[in-house]
C-alpha positions as CSV (number, residue, x, y, z in Angstrom):
1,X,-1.2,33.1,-8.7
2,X,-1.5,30.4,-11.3
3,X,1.4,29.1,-10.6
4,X,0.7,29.1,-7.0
5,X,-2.5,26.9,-7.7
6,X,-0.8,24.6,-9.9
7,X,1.8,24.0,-7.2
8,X,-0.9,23.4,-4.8
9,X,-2.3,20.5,-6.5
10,X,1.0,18.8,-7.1
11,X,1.1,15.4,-5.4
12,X,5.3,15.7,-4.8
13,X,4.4,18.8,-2.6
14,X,1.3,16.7,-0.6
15,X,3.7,13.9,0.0
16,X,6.6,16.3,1.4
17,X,4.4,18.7,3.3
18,X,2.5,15.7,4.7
19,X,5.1,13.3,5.2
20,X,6.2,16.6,7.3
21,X,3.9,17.0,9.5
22,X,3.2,13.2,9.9
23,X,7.2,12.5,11.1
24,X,6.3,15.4,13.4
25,X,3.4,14.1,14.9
26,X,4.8,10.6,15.8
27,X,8.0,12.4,17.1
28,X,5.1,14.4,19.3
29,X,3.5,11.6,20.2
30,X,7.0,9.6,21.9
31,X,8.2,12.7,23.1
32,X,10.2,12.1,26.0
33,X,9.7,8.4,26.2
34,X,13.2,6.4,27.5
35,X,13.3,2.8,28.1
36,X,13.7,4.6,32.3
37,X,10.6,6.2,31.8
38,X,8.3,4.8,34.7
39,X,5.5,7.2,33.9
40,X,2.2,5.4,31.7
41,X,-0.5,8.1,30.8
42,X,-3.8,6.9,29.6
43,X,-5.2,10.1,28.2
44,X,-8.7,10.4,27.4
45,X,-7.8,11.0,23.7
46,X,-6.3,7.0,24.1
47,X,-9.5,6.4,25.7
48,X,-11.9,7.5,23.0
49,X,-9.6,5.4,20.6
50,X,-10.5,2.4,22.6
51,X,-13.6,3.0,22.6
52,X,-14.1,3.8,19.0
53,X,-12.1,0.2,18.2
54,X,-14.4,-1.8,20.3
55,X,-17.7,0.2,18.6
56,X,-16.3,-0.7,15.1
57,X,-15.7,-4.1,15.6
58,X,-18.3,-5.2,18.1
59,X,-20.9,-2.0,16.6
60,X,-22.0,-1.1,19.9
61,X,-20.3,1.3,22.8
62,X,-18.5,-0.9,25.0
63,X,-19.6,-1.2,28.9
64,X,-18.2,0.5,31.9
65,X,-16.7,-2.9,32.7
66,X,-15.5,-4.0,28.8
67,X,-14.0,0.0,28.9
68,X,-11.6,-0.5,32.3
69,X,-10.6,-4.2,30.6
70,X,-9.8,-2.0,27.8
71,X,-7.6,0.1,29.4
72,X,-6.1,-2.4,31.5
73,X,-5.1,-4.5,28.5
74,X,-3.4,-1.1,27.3
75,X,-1.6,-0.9,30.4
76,X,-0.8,-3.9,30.5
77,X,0.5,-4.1,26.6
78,X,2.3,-0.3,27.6
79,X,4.2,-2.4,30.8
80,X,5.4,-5.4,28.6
81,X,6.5,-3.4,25.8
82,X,9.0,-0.9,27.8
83,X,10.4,-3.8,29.6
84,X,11.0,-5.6,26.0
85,X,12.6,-2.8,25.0
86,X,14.8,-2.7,28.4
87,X,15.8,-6.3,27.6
88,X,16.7,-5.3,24.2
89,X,14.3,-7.5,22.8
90,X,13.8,-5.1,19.7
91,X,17.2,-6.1,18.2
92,X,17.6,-9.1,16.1
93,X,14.5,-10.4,16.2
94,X,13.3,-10.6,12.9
95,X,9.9,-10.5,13.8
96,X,9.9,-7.6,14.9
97,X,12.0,-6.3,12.0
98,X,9.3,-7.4,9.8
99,X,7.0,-5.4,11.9
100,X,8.7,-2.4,12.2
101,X,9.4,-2.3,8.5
102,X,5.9,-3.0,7.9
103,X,5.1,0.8,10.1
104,X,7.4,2.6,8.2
105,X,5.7,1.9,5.2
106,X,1.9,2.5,6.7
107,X,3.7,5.8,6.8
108,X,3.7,6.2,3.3
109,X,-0.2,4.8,3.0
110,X,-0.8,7.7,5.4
111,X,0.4,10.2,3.3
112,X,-1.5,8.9,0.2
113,X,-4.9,8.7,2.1
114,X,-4.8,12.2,2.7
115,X,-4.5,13.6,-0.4
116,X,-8.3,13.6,-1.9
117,X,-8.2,13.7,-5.7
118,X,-9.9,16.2,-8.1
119,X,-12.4,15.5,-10.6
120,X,-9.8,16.3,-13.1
121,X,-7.5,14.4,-11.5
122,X,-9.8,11.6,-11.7
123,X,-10.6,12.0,-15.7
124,X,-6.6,12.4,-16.7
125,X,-6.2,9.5,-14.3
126,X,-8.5,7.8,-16.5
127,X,-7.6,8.8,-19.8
128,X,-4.1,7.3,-19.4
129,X,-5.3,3.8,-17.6
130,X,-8.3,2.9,-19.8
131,X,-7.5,-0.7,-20.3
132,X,-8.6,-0.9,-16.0
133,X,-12.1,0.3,-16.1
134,X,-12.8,-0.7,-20.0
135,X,-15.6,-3.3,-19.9
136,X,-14.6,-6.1,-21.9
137,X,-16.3,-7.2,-25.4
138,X,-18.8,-9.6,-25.4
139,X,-20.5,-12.5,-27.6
140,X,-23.2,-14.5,-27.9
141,X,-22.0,-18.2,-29.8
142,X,-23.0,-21.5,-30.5
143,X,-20.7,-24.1,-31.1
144,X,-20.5,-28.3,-32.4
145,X,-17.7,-30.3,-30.9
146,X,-15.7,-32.9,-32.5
147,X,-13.8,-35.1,-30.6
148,X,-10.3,-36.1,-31.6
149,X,-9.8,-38.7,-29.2
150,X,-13.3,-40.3,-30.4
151,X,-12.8,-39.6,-34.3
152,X,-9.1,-39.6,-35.1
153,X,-7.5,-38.1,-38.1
154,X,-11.4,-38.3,-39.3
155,X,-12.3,-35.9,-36.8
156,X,-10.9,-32.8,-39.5
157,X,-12.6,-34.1,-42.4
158,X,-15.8,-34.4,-40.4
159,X,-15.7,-30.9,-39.4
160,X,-14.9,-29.6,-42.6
161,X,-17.9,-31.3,-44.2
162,X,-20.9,-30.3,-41.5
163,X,-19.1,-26.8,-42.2
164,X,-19.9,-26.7,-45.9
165,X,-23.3,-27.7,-45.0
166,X,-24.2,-25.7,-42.5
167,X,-23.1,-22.8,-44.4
168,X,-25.4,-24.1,-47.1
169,X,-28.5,-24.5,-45.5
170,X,-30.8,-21.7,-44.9
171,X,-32.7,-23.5,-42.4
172,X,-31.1,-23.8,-38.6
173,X,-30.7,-27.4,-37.7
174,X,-31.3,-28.6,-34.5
175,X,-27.5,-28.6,-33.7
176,X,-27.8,-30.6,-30.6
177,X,-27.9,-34.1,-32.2
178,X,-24.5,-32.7,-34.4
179,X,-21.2,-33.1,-33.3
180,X,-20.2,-35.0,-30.3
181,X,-21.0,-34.6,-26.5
182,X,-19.1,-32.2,-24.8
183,X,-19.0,-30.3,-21.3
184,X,-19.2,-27.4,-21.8
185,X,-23.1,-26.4,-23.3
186,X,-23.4,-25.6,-26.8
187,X,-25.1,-22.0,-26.2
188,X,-22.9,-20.2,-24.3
189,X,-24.2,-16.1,-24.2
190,X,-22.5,-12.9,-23.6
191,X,-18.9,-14.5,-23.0
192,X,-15.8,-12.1,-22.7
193,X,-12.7,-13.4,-24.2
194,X,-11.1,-14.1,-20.6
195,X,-14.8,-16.6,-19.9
196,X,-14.4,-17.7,-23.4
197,X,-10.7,-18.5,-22.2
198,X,-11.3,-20.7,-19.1
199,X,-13.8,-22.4,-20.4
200,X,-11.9,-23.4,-24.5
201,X,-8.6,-21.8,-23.8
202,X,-6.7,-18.5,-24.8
203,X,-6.3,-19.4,-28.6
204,X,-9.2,-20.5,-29.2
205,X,-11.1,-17.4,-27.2
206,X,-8.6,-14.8,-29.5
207,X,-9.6,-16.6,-32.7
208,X,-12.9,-16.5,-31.9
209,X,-13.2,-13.0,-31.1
210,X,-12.0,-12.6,-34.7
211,X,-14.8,-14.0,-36.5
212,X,-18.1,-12.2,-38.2
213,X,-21.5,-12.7,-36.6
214,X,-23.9,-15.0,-37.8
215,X,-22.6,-17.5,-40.3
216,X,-21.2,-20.7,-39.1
217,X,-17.5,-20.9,-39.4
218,X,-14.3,-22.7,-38.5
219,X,-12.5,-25.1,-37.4
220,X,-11.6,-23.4,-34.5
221,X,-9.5,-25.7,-32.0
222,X,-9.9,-25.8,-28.6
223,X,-8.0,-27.8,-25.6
224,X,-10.3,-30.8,-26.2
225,X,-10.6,-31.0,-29.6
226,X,-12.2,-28.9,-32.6
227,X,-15.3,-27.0,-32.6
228,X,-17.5,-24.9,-35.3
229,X,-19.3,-21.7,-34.3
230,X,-21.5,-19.3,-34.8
231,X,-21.7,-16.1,-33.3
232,X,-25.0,-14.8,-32.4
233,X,-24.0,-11.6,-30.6
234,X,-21.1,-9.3,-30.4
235,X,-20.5,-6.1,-28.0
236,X,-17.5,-4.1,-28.2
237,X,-15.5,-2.8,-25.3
238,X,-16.7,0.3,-23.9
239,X,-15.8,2.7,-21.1
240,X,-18.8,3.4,-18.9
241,X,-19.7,6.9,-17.8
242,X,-17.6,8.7,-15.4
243,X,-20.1,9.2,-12.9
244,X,-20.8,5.2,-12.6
245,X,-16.9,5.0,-12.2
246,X,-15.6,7.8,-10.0
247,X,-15.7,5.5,-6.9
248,X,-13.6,2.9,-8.1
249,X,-11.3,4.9,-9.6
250,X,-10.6,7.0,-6.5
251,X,-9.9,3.9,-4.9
252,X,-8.2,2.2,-7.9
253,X,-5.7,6.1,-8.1
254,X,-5.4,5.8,-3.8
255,X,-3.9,2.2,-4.2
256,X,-1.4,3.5,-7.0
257,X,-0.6,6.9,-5.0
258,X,-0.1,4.1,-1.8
259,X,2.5,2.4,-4.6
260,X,4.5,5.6,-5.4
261,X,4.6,7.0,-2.1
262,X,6.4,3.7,-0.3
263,X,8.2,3.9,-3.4
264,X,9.5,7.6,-2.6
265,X,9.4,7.0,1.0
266,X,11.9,3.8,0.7
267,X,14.0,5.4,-1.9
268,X,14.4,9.0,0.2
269,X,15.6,6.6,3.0
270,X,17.8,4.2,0.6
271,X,19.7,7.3,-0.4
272,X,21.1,8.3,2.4
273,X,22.9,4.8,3.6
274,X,25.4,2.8,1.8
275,X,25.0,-0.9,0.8
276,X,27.3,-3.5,0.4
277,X,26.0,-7.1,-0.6
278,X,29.4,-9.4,-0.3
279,X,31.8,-6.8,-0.2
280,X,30.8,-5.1,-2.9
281,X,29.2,-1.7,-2.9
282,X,26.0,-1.3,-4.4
283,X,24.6,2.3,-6.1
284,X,21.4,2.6,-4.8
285,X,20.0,2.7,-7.9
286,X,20.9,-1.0,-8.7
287,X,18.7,-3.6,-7.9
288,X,20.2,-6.9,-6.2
289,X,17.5,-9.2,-6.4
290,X,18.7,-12.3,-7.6
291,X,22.1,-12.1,-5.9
């Protein structure tokens, strides 16, 4: 029986069962259907779906009038497409390729969407990708620029000496009349290293997230030219409750079921046809990108 449960619950079972019944259903649904066919049935099941689309998008019932359009656009779409595919218009037309492709793997998005994870699902799910939902550290900093371009080679020795006495002086000093002008604002609060990044660049946001709170410090150097901080406020990375998260990560695990299912889905079908690329035969377990 506990095996049975466990079995249940395994997504390789969900994908085959569904994947199933889904192939069965579109076989259902063109049952019959030759390019001779001259029969078009508008059931009211296709009629509800019309009616349904136009609701979502225009978020009202459509009209008597706006209903019969509907259905004469489907007829109308139902006509051109059987005589496209009495042309042959379906082969080599890349287009349409694309297209087609692109179904078979809303296949594979189908099967994912109906699988509803567990709770448990959920936590193991996020117990191995924490680095996605973890909310970033955080800091509080000022900082005093010193341009290169404006100081030259004294720019270093500058630095170092307003260092030695900052860290000397027990007093804060109005720090906006030290250093040189710069465009980013000297008071910059609860910055993540990614913010601190765009705004200094990535070495100098690592470095920084390195330092101690509250003493002034340095030289830290930036894309535009060296800096000292001081760092007011630091919070570390943290992973918020479950509850606050469980939305986004059922959405966040749907996406990466969507990902392994085409994956399955293309690979099943791979399998079972030989490629050759130039001549040469290629296991299907080879890539040939870059060929």
């Amino acid at each position: 029986m506990l095996f049975l449960k466990k079995l249940l619950h395994e997504p390789l079972l969900h994908f085959l069962v569904i994947g199933a019944l889904l192939f069965v259903f579109y076989g259902l649904k063109n049952e019959g259907f030759n390019v001779d066919d001259k029969q078009i049935i508008i059931s009211q099941d296709d009629i509800t779906y019309l009616s349904k689309q136009w609701q979502r998008k225009w978020q009202r019932p459509p009209s008597d009038i706006e209903l019969q359009s509907l259905i004469e656009h489907q007829i109308r779409e139902e006509v051109m497409y059987r005589e496209a595919l009495v042309l042959g218009f379906e082969h080599n037309d890349p287009v349409i390729r694309r297209r087609l492709a692109q179904k078979m793997s809303f296949i594979a998005d189908d099967l994912a969407e109906q699988i509803a994870p567990s709770d448990a699902e959920l936590i193991s799910y996020l117990h191995d990708n924490t680095a996605k939902f973890e909310l970033p550290a955080r800091l509080s900093f000022v900082h005093i620029y010193f341009s290169i371009d404006k100081r030259g080679a004294q720019a270093t020795q500058d630095a170092e000496d307003l260092l030695t006495q900052l860290q000397h002086t027990k007093e804060h000093e109005d720090i906006t009349i030290l250093g040189d002008a710069f465009m980013v604002a000297q008071q910059q609060n609860k910055q993540s290293e990614q913010e601190v990044a765009r705004l200094f660049g990535s070495d100098f946001a690592r470095e920084l997230f390195e330092q101690n709170n509250h003493i002034w410090q340095g030289i830290l150097r930036s894309a535009y030219g060296l800096h000292l901080v001081r760092i007011n406020d630091k919070t570390a990375a943290k992973l918020p409750e479950f509850d606050q998260l469980k939305d986004k990560l059922r959405k966040v695990w749907l996406a990466d079921q969507r990902a392994t299912m085409n994956k399955n889905l293309y690979e099943s079908f791979r399998s079972q046809y030989q490629i050759i690329v130039q001549g040469q035969i290629i296991e299907n377990d080879v890539s040939i990108s870059g060929q």
